[in-house]
C-alpha positions in Angstrom: -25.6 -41.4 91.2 -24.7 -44.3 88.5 -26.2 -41.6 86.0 -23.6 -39.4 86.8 -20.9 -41.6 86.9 -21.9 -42.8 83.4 -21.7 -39.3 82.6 -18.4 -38.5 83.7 -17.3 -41.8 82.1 -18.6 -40.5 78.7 -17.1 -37.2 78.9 -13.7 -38.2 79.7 -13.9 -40.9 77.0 -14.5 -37.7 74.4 -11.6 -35.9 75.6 -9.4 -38.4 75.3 -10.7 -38.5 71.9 -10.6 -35.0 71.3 -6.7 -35.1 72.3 -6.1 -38.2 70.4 -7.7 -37.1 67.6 -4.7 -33.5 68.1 -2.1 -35.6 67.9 -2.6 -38.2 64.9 -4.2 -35.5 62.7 -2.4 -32.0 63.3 -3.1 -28.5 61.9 -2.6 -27.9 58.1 -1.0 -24.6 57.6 0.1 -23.1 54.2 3.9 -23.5 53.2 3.9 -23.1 49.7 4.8 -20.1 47.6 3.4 -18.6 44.9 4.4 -18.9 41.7 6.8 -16.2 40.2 6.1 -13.0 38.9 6.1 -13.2 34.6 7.2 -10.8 32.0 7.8 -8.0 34.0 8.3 -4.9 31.4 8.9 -1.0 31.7 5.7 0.2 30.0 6.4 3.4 30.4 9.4 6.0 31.2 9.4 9.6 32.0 11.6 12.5 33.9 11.2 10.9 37.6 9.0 7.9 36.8 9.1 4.5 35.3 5.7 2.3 34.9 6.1 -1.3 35.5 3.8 -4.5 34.8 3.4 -8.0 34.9 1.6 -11.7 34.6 -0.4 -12.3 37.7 1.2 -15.0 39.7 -0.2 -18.0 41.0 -0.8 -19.9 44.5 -2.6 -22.9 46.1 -4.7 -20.7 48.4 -4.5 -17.3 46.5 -1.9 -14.1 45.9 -2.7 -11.4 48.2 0.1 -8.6 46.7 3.2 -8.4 45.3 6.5 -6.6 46.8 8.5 -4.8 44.4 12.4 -4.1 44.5 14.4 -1.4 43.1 18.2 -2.0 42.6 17.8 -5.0 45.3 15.9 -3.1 47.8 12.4 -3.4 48.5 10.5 -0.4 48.0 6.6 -1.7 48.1 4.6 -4.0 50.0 2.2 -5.7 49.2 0.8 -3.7 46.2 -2.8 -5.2 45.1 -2.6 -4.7 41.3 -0.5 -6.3 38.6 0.8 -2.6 37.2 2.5 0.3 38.9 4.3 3.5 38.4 7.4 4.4 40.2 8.0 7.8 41.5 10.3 10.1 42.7 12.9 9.1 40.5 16.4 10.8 39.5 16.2 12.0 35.8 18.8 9.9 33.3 19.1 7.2 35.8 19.6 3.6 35.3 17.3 1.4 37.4 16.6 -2.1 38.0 13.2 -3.7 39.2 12.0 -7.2 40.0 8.7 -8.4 41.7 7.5 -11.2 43.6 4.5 -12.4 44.7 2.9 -12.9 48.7 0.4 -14.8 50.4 -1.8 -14.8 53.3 0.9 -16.7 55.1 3.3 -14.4 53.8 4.8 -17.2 51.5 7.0 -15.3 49.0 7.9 -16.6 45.4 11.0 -16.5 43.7 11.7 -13.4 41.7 10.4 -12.7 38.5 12.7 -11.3 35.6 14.6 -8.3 36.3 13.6 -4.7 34.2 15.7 -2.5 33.4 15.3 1.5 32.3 16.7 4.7 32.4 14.9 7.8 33.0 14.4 10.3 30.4 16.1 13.8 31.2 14.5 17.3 31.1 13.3 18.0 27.8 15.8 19.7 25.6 15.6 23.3 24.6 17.9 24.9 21.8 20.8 26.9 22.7 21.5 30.4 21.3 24.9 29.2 20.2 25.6 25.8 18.9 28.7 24.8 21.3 25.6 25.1 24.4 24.4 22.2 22.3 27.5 20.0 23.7 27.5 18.3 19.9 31.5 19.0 19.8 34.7 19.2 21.4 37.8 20.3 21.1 38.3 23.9 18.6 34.6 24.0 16.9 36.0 24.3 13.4 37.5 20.9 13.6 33.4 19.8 14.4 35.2 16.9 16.2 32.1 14.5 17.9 31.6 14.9 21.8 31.6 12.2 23.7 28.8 9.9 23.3 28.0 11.5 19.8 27.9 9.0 17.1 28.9 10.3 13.7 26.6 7.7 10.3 27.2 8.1 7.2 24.2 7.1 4.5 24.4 5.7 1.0 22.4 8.1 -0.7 22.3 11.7 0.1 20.1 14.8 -0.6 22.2 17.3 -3.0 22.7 21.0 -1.7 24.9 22.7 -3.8 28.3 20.4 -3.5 28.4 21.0 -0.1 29.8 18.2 2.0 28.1 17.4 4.9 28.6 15.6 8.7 26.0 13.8 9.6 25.4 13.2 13.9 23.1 12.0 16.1 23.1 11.9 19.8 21.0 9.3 21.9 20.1 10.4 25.6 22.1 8.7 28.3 21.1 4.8 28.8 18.9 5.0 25.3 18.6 3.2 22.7 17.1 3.7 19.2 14.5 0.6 18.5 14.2 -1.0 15.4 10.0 -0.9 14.3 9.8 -4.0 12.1 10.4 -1.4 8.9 13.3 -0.6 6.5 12.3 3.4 7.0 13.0 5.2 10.8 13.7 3.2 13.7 11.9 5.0 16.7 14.0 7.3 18.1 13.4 8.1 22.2 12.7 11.7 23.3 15.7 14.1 23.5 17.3 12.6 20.3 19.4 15.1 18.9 20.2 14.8 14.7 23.0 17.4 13.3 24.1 18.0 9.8 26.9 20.4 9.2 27.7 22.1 5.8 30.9 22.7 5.0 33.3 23.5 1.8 36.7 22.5 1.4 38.4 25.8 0.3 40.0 24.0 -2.5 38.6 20.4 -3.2 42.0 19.2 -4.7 43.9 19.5 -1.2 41.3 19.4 2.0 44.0 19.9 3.9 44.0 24.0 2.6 41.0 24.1 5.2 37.6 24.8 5.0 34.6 27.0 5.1 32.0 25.7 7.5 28.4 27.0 6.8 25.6 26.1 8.9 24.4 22.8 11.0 20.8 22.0 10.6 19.7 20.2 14.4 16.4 18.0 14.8 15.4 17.5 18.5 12.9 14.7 19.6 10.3 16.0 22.3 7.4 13.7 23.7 5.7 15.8 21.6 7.1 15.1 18.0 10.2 16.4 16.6 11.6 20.5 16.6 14.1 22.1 14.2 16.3 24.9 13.9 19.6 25.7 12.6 22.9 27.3 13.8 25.0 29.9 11.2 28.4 29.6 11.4 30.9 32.9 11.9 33.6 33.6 9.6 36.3 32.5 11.9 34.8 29.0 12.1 34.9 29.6 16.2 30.8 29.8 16.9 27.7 29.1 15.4 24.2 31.0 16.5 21.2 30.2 15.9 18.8 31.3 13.2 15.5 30.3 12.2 15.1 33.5 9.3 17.4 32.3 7.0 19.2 34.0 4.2 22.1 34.0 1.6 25.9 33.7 1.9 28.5 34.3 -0.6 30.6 30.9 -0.8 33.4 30.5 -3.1 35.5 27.6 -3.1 38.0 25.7 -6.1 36.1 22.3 -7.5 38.4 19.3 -8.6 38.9 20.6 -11.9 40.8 23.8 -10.4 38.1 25.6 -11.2 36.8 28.7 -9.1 33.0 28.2 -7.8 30.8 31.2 -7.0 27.8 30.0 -5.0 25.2 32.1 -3.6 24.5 29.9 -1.0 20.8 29.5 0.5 20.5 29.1 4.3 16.9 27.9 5.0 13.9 29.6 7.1 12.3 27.6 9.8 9.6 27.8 7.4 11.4 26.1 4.5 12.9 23.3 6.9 9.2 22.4 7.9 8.0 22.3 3.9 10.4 19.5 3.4 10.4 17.5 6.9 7.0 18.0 7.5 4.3 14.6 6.6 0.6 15.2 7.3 1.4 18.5 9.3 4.3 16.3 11.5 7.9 16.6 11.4 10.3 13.6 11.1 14.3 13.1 9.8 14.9 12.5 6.3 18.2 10.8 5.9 18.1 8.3 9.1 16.5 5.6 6.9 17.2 2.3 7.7 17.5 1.2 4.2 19.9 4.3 3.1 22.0 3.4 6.7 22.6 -0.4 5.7 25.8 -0.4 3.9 29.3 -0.5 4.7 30.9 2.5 5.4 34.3 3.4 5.7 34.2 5.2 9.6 33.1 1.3 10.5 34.6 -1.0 8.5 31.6 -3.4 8.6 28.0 -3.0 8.0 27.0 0.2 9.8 23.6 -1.5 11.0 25.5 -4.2 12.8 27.7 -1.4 14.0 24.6 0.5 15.8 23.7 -2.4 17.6 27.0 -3.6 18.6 27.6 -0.7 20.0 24.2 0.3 22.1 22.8 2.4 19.4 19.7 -0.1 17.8 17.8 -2.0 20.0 15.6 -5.2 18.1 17.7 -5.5 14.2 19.4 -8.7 15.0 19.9 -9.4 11.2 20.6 -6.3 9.4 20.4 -8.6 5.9 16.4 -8.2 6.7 16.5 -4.8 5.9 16.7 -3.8 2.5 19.4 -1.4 1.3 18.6 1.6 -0.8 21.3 2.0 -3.9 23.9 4.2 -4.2 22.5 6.8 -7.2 26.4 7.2 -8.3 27.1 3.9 -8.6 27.4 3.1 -12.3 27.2 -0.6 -12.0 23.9 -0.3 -11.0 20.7 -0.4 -13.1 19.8 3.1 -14.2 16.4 2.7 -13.2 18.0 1.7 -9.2 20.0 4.5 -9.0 17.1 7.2 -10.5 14.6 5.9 -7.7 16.8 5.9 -5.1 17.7 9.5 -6.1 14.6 10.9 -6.5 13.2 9.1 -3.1 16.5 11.1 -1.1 15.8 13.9 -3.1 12.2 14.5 -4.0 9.9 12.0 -2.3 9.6 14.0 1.2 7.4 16.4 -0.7 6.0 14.1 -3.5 4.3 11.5 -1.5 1.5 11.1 0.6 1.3 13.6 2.9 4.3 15.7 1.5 3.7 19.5 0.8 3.1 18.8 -2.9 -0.7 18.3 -3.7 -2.5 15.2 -4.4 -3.6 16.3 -7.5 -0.1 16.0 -9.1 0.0 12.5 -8.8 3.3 12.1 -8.5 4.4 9.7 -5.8 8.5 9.3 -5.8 9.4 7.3 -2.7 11.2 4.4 -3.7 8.8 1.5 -2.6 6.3 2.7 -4.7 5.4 0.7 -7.7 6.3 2.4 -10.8 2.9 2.3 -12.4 1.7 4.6 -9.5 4.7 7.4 -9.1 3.8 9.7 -11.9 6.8 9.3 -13.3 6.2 8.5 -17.0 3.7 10.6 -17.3 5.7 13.6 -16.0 9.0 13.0 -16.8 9.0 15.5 -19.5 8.6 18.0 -16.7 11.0 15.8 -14.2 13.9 16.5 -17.2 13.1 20.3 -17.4 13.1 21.2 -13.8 15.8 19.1 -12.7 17.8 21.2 -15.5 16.4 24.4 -14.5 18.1 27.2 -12.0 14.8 29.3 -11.8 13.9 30.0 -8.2 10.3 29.4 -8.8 10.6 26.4 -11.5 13.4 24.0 -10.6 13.6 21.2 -8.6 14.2 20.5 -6.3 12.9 24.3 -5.3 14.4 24.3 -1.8 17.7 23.1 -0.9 20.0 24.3 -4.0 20.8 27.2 -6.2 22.5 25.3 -8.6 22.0 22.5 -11.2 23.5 18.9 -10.2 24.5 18.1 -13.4 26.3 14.3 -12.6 22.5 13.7 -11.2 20.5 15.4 -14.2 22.9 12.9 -16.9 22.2 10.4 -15.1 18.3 11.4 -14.3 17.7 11.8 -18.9 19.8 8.3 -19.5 16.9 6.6 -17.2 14.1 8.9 -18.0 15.0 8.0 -22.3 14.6 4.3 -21.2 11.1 4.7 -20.3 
């Protein structure tokens, strides 16, 4: 009996224990949250889907998932990884995503940046008549920018037969192009649209007489690389259709010196357009050059860099003084040999250079960063002089783009050529 009694004595002693031991030393339970979410980017965009990802986050006990929120509303729960692709998205729509992270307590951190992007739209397609591009408004023979088309001008220009020319580009809605750490092409996102129009003033004394629009020349940017076609223009200036053959048009117009111009004026094939945009069997815009956009034009009033990226257009140029600026040819100040490069790099370089339609074998290399030992030029320019002065079809040069000689461009061409 005094066994048990001991007993009983013991086992009450341990409980009190037990309970005494509850309420000087109570549970630990997890309260803190993870850490937040870092550099959360868009990695990827398409029609109806943007790819996120981010830095894992961070916790005392561990991060079990991560909740994602579009536009302020949570969307996913608890998703595993530290990457994922949003579906079932609107096309050119402009969304906002932040993450944060959970634990096994459901502790949730703070949010991590926000990332923004806007879908891409349906790939574009061209029209059979150039006002179904949506480049212009208003009467089409006054080629007056739509909305959200941004007429450039460049420094430098490629010579087709005294024509003048309006240069256009259109971005897709909520895009941006990106500057790529180069003073040649920014990267341009898909469904960039690129226009040049060819016109004649009917007498160049007086523009106001009117003028005779020929053709616009349209790049489009696809996911896949770039597309190109071009639009003829009717005689009453009202349409233009499009026409990949190509052919001749009788142009006659009065030059400055009240002179009467007869011009049999060359419309290019698809074909031709490719021989001259095309580098190592892909095709790329010419003129859109960083260095032959850095200048001051007059549409802007300041530089016209600065101007893209004031106004939404660039995307990563904060300084456009790191970007060099490639010479204006006609500018007589300058050192003949400036204004010869920079001519010849607009003019002849898409075909003479690496991977340009003219073969290796020539050794001629004319783009304007290329060292001067290593262009061909001194060697050649014998040959340079007599095809730049030529009008044969077969012999001058350029072969594509003119039917007649640009004789301001050939003086100017033998006074550099006689220095060397």
């Amino acid at each position: 009996m005094k066994r048990i009694q001991i007993a009983l004595s013991l086992s009450i002693l341990l409980i009190i224990a037990g309970c005494g031991s509850d309420d000087s030393n109570p549970s630990q339970f997890d309260n803190e949250n993870p850490s937040a979410p870092q550099n959360l980017t868009v990695s990827g965009i398409a029609i109806n889907s943007i790819e996120l990802g981010w830095d894992a986050s961070t916790d005392n006990v561990g991060v079990t998932g991560y909740h994602i929120y579009q536009d302020g509303t949570l969307i996913v729960s608890a998703h595993t990884a530290t990457s994922i692709t949003i579906p079932n998205l609107d096309e050119e729509t402009f969304y906002s995503f932040y993450v944060t992270a959970i634990d096994a307590e459901g502790n949730e951190s703070v949010p991590s940046n926000t990332a923004s992007a806007t879908t891409e739209g349906t790939p574009l397609q061209f029209t059979p008549t150039l006002s179904e591009m949506g480049l212009f408004e208003g009467a089409m023979e006054d080629i007056v920018p739509a909305n959200g088309v941004q007429y450039y001008e460049i420094r430098t220009a490629l010579f087709t037969d005294y024509t003048h020319k309006q240069r256009l580009v259109r971005l897709p809605v909520g895009q941006t192009m990106r500057y790529a750490n180069s003073d040649l092409l920014p990267l341009f996102p898909n469904n960039t649209v690129i226009a040049k129009t060819f016109f004649y003033y009917l007498d160049e004394r007086d523009p106001t007489l009117g003028k005779k629009i020929v053709e616009t020349r349209v790049l489009i940017k696809l996911q896949e690389g770039w597309i190109a076609s071009n639009y003829v223009w009717n005689d009453t200036m009202t349409e233009a259709f499009r026409d990949d053959v190509g052919g001749m048009i009788d142009i006659s117009y009065i030059d400055n010196n009240g002179t009467t111009q007869d011009i049999d004026y060359i419309i290019p094939s698809n074909a031709d357009c490719f021989e001259c945009h095309n580098n190592n069997n892909k095709t790329f815009p010419l003129g859109m050059k960083l260095r032959n956009l850095n200048f001051i034009p007059e549409y802007a009033g300041y530089n016209q860099l600065q101007y893209f990226s004031d106004n939404g257009l660039l995307l990563g140029l904060d300084d456009p003084t790191t970007v060099s600026s490639l010479p204006n040819w006609a500018n007589g100040t300058l050192p003949i040999d400036e204004r010869a490069r920079a001519y010849m790099d607009v003019n002849c370089a898409h075909c003479h250079s690496p991977g340009g339609s003219v073969a290796p074998s020539f050794n001629m290399d004319f783009r304007y960063e290329t060292p001067f030992s290593e262009t061909g030029i001194y060697a050649n320019r014998g040959e340079i002089e007599a095809r730049f002065a030529s009008n044969a079809p077969i012999y001058r040069m350029p072969r594509l783009g003119r039917t007649v000689v640009h004789q301001e461009a050939l003086a100017m061409l033998i006074e550099y050529l006689d220095t060397l």
